[in-house]
N, C-alpha and C positions, 0 to 999 in steps of 0.2 A: 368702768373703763370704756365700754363700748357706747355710751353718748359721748364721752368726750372723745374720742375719734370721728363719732357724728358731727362734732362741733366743731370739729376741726378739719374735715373733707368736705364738709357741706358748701363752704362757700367758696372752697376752690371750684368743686364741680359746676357751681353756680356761675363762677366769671369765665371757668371754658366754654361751657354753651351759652354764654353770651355771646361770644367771640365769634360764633358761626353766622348767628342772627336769621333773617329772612334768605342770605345769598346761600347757605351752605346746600350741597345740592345730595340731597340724601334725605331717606330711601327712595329707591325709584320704581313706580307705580309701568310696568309694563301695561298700554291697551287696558281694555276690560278683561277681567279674569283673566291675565295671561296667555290670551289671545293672539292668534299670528296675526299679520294685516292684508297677507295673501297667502293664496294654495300656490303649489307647484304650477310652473307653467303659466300662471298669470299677472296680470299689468296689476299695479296697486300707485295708489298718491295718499300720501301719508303727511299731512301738516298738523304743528303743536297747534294749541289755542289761541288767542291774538296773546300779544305779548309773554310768551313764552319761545324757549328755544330746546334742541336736543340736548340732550344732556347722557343718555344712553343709545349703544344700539346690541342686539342682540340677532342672533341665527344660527339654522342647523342644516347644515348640509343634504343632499340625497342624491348618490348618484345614480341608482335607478329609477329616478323621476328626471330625467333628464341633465343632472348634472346643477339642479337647480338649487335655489333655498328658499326658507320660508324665512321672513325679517318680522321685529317688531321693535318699537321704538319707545323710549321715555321724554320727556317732556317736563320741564321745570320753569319757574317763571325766571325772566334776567334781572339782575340785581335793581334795586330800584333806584338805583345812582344811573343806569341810563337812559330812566322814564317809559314811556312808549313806545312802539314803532313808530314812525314817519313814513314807512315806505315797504313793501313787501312785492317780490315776483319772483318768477321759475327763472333759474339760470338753464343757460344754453345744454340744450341733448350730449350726452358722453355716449358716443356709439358702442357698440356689442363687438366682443372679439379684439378689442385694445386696450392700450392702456391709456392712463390719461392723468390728468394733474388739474384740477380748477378749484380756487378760491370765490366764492360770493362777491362780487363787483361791488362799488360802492361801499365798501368797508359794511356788508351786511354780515349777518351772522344765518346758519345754518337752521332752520324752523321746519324744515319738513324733506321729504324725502319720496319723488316718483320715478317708478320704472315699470318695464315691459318687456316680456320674455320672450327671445328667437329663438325657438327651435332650431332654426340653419345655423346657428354657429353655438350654441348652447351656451348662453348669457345672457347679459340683460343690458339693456340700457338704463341710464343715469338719470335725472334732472335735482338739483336742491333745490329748494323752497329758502330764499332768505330773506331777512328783513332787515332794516339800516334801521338806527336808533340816533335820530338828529343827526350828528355830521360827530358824533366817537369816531375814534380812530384808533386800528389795532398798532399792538405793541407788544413785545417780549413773546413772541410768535415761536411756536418748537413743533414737532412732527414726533406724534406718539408713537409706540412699538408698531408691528404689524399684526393686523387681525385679521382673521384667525392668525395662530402661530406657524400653520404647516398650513396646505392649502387639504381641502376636505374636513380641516375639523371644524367643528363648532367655533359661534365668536361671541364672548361678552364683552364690550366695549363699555365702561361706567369712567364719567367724569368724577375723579375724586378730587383733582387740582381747584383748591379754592377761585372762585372770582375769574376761572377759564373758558372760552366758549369755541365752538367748533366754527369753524371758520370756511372748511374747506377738507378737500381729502386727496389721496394722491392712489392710484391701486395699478397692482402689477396682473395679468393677466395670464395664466396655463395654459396653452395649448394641449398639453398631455392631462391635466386633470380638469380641465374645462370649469376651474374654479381664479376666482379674485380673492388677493392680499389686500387690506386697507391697511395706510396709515393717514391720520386724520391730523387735517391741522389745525392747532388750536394756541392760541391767543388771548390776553388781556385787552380791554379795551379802557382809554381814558374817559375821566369822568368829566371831560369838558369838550367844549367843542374845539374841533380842526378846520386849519384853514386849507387842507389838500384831503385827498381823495386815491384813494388807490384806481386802477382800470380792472 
């Protein structure tokens, strides 16, 4: 009885991980060993590999180190329906002590991630690392939950949404606990080219 259950789940299981193929974005390989990519209190610039994008982001709070965190990122390649990058640079500084909202200019996608810690306001500054992929164009655009859930806690952010890429983020800023909510936007992109351009 139990080969012929074999023979008969085998090649279901067979045509569902087909279905994933090269885009499915799992497991995800945090840094080396599970490594932070800064200490408390200092600047860090975090970019995936050439053609690869974020695909996780993870942190832990402390507020005896200034109120700060320590981040680490995952990295996965983007499907290969949108080929190469074309194009890669830092988006504009998100200043310390606000809040803020920027998507990636040029219909790019989210590849890396720099900041830099004030003491005088206990936060950090922003910059994304994106890269455009020919002239794709997002589409079916949503804004994930907030991360962390409460401000101080821990955050694991993992894209499980097939064929989604981070786009952009949006975060709300504490005064009283000198900590940032993210929610991150994230996007479909088509598999042909566009004749517009987001700003």
């Amino acid at each position: 009885m139990d080969i012929f259950l074999l023979c008969v789940f085998l090649p279901l299981v067979t045509v569902a991980w087909g279905q994933y193929s090269d885009d499915y974005y799992g497991p995800y390989n945090y840094g080396d060993n599970d490594e932070w990519v800064n200490v408390y209190w200092q600047g860090f610039n975090f970019q995936c590999p050439h053609g690869q994008v974020i695909v996780a982001v993870r942190s832990v709070f402390s507020k005896k180190e200034g109120s700060d965190r320590l981040w680490n990122y995952a990295c996965m390649p983007a499907s290969q329906s949108l080929g190469e990058p074309t194009e890669c640079w830092w988006e504009e500084i998100n200043r310390a002590g606000t809040e803020w909202y920027q998507t990636c200019s040029n219909n790019g996608l989210v590849a890396g991630f720099q900041s830099q810690y004030f003491p005088s306001v206990l936060d950090r500054e922003w910059q994304f690392y994106c890269c455009r992929y020919s002239r794709r164009c997002p589409y079916s655009c949503w804004l994930t939950t907030e991360y962390p859930g409460h401000y101080g806690e821990d955050m694991d952010m993992m894209m499980y949404t097939y064929d989604y890429y981070i786009r952009g983020a949006t975060t709300t800023f504490s005064a009283v606990h000198r900590d940032r909510q993210w929610k991150f936007i994230v996007c479909r992109m088509t598999d042909y080219d566009c004749p517009f351009q987001n700003v």
